[in-house]
C-alpha positions as CSV (number, residue, x, y, z in Angstrom):
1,X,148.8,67.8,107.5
2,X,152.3,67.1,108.3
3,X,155.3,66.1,106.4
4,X,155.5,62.7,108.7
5,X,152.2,62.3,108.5
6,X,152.5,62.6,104.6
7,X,155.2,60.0,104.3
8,X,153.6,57.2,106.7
9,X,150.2,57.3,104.9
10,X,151.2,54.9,102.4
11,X,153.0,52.2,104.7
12,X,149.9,52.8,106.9
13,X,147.4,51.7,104.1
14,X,149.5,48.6,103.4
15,X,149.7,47.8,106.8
16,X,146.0,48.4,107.6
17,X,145.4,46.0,104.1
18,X,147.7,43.0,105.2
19,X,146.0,42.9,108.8
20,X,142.7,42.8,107.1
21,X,143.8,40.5,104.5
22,X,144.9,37.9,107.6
23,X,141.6,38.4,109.7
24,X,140.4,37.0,106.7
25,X,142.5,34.1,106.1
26,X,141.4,30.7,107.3
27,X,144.3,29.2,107.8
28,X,145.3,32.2,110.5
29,X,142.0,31.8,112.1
30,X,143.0,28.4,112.5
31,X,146.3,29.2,114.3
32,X,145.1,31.5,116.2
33,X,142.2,29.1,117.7
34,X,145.1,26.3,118.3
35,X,147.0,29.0,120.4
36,X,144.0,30.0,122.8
37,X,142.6,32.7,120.5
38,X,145.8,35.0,120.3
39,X,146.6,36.1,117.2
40,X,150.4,35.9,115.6
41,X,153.0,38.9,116.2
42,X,152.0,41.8,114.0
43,X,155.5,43.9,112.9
44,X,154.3,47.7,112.9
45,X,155.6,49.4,109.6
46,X,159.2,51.3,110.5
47,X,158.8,55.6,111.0
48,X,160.3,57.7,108.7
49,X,163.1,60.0,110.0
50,X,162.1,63.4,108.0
51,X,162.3,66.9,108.4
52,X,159.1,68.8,108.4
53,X,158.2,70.9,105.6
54,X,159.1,74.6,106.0
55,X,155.5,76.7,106.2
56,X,156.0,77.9,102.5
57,X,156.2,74.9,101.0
58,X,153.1,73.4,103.5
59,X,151.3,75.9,102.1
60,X,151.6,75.7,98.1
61,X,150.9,71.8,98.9
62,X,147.7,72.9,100.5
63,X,147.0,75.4,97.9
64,X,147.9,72.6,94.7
65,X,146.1,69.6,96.6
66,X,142.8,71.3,97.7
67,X,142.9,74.4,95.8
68,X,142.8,77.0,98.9
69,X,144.9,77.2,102.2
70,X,144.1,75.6,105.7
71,X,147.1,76.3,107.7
72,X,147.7,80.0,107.1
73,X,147.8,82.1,103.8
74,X,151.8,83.0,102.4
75,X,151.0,87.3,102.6
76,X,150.4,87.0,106.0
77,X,154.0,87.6,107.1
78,X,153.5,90.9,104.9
79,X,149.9,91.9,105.9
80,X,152.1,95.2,107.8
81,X,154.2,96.5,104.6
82,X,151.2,95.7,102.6
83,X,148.9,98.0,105.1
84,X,151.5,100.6,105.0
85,X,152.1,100.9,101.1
86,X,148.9,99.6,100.0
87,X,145.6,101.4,99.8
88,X,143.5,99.0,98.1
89,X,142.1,95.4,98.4
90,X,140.0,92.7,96.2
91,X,137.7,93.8,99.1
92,X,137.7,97.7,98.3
93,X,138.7,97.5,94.9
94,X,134.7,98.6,94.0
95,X,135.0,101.8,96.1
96,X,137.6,103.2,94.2
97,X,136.8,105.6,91.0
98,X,137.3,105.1,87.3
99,X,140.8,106.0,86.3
100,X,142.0,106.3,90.2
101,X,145.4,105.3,90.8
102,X,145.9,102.8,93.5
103,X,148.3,100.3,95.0
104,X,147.3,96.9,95.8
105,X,149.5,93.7,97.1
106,X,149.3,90.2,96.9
107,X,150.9,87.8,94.3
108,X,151.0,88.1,90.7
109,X,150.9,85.4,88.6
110,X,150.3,85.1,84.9
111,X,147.8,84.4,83.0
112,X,148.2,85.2,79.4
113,X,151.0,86.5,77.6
114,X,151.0,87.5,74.1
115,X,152.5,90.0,71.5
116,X,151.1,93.3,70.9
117,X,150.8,93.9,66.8
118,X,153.8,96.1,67.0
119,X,155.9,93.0,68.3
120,X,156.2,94.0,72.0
121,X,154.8,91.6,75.1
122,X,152.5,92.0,77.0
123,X,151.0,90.2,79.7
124,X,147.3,89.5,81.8
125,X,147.9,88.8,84.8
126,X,146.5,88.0,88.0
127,X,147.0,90.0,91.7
128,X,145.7,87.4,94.4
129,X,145.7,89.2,98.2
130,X,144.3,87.6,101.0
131,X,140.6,88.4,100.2
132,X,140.4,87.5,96.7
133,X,141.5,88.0,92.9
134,X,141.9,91.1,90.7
135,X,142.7,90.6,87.2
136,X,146.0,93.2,86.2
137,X,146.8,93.8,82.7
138,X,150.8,94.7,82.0
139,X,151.5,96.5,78.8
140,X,154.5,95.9,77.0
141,X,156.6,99.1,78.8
142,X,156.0,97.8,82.0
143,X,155.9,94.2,81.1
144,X,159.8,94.7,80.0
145,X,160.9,95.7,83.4
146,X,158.9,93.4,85.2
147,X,158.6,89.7,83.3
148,X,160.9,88.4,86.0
149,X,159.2,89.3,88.5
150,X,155.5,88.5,86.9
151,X,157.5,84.7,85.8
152,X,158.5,84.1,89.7
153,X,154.9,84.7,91.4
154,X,156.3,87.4,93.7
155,X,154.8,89.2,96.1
156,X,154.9,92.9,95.0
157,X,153.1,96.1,95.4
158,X,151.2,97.3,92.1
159,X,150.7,100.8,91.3
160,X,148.2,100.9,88.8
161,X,145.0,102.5,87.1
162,X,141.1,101.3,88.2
163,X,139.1,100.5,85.3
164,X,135.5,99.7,85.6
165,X,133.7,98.0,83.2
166,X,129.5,96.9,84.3
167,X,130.7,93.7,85.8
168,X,134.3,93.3,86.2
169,X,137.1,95.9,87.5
170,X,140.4,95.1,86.3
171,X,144.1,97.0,86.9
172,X,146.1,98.6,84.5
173,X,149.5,98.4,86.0
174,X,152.1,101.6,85.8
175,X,154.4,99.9,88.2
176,X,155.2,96.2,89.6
177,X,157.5,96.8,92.7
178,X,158.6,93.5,94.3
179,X,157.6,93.9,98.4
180,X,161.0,94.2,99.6
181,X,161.7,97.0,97.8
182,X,158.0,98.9,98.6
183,X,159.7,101.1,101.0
184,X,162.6,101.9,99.3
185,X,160.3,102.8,96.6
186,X,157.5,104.5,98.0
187,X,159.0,106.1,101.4
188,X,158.9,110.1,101.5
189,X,159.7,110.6,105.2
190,X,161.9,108.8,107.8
191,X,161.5,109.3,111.4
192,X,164.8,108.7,113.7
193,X,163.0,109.1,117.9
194,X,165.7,109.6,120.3
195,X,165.3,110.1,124.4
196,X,167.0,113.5,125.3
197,X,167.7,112.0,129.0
198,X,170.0,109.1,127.2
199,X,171.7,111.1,124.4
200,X,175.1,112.4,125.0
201,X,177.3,114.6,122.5
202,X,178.9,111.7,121.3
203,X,175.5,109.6,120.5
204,X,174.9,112.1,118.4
205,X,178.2,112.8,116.8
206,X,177.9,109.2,115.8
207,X,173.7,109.3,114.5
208,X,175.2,112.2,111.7
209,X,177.6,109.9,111.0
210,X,175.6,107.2,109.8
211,X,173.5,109.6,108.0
212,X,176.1,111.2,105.9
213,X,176.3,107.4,104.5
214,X,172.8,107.2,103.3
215,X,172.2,110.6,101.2
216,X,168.7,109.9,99.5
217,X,165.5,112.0,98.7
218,X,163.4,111.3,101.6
219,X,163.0,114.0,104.3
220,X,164.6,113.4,108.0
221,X,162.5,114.0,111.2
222,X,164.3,113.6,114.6
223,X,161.7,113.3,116.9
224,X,163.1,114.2,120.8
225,X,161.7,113.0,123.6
226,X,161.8,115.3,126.2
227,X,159.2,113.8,129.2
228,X,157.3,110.8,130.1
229,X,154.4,112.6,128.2
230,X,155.9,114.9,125.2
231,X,158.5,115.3,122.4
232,X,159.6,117.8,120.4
233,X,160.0,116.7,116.5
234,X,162.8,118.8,114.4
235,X,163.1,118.5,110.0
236,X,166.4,117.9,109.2
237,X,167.7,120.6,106.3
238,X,167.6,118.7,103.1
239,X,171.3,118.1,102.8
240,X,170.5,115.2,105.2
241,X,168.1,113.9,103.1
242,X,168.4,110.0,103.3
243,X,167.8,106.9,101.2
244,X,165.3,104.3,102.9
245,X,168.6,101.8,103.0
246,X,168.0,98.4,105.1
247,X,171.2,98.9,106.3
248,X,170.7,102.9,107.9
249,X,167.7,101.3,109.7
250,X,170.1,98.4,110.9
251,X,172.8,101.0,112.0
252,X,170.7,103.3,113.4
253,X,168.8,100.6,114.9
254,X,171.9,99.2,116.7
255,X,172.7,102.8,118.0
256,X,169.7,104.0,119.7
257,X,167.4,101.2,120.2
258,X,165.0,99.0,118.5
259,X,162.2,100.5,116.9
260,X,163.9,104.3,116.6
261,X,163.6,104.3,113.2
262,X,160.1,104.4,111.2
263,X,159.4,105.4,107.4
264,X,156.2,106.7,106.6
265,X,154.5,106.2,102.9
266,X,154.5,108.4,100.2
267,X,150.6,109.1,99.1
268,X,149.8,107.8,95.9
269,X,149.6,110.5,93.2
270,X,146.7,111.0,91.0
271,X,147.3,111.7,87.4
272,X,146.7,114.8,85.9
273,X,143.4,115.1,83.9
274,X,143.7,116.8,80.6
275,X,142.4,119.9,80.1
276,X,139.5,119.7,77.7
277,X,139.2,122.8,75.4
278,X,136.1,124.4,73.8
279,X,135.4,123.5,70.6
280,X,135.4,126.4,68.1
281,X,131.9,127.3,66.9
282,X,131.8,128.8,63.3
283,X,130.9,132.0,63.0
């Protein structure tokens, strides 16, 4: 439902009552008789001049008023970085082992918040994706660096530890990473594709340029296009390592096209299990 159609509901009502409320009047019917059976001018209740809501805020009046969403759902404009960084859902969540580390999007939202006996806060809160629910607890060390975040309802990226228990599987968060800064984060290789027929000493010249600005961790792939059909792809050395910085993708974006630039996601790393060692036997 619309903003407009939001804001005239009420002066429709009232308008729909008073018309009601004459049809039942005697005294109109009477006029209306004496005049041939037309009825009296009825004055149609002025139209609001507003601006329509923007689509987050229709949605979180859906979502307060009937509880779920009709028009659309607020992760779809990330359902791609989510893909990308993500490899777990409220859908999959039961496929996944005990003590497996995951990440999983959506929104978090708290639930409970409360002091640890040593003092410190911690938090339960709640990671709601597209498909469902899953309850996240935040101990205090993580709960420190992200109680802003956990306070706003952001959409973020949790890294965190499955735990199954017989009916419920909750997530014991290791890191809360807000989804803008998921590839920065989580990238381990960036990808710059270039067409050999359109590059020219100077095109190049300029591209290590750029690069030299944006020294970082992540490993640098040029991938050449040589035919219609084939490419050759080239590591950088690591001195051109680079940092996954929204502004190299916009430069480098500017200088050889739309879409030459791609990250791809670091996997997510298991912890270590601890050795167990034998137990000593008397004797």
């Amino acid at each position: 439902m619309t903003a407009f159609k939001i804001a005239v509901l009420e002066s429709a009502f009232e308008h729909g009552s008073r018309i009601q409320k004459d049809k039942a009047d005697a005294q109109m019917d009477l006029f209306a008789d004496m005049d041939g059976g037309s009825s009296l001018p009825v004055t149609l209740p002025a139209m609001p001049d507003i601006e329509e809501w923007e689509s987050s805020e229709l949605l979180a009046l859906e979502k307060e008023t009937l509880g779920f969403y009709v028009t659309g759902h607020p992760l779809e404009k990330y359902r791609d970085i989510i893909a990308k960084y993500a490899n777990a859902t409220s859908l999959n969540l039961h496929e996944m082992n005990e003590k497996q580390t995951v990440r999983m999007g959506g929104t978090i939202r708290p639930v409970k918040v409360l002091q640890t006996k040593k003092g410190d806060t911690m938090a339960f809160t709640a990671l709601d994706d597209i498909h469902g629910s899953v309850e996240v607890v935040v101990f205090p060390e993580v709960y420190a660096q992200a109680h802003q975040i956990i306070s706003n309802e952001d959409v973020v990226i949790v890294q965190a530890e499955v735990q199954k228990r017989e009916n419920s599987i909750k997530l014991l968060a290791e890191s809360i990473v807000p989804i803008d800064r998921a590839e920065q984060e989580w990238t381990a290789n960036i990808v710059i594709q270039t067409d050999a027929s359109n590059s020219s000493e100077k095109s190049l010249d300029r591209l290590k340029t750029i690069i030299d600005r944006y020294p970082g961790s992540c490993n640098v792939f040029l991938e050449i296009k040589v035919s219609q059909s084939s490419s050759v792809v080239v590591q950088l050395s690591s001195d051109n390592n680079l940092s996954p910085d929204p502004a190299l993708f916009k430069e480098v974006n500017a200088l050889l096209g739309h879409g030459s630039i791609e990250t791809c996601c670091a996997s997510v790393k298991q912890k270590e299990k601890r050795k167990s060692w034998p137990s000593r036997k008397n004797g």
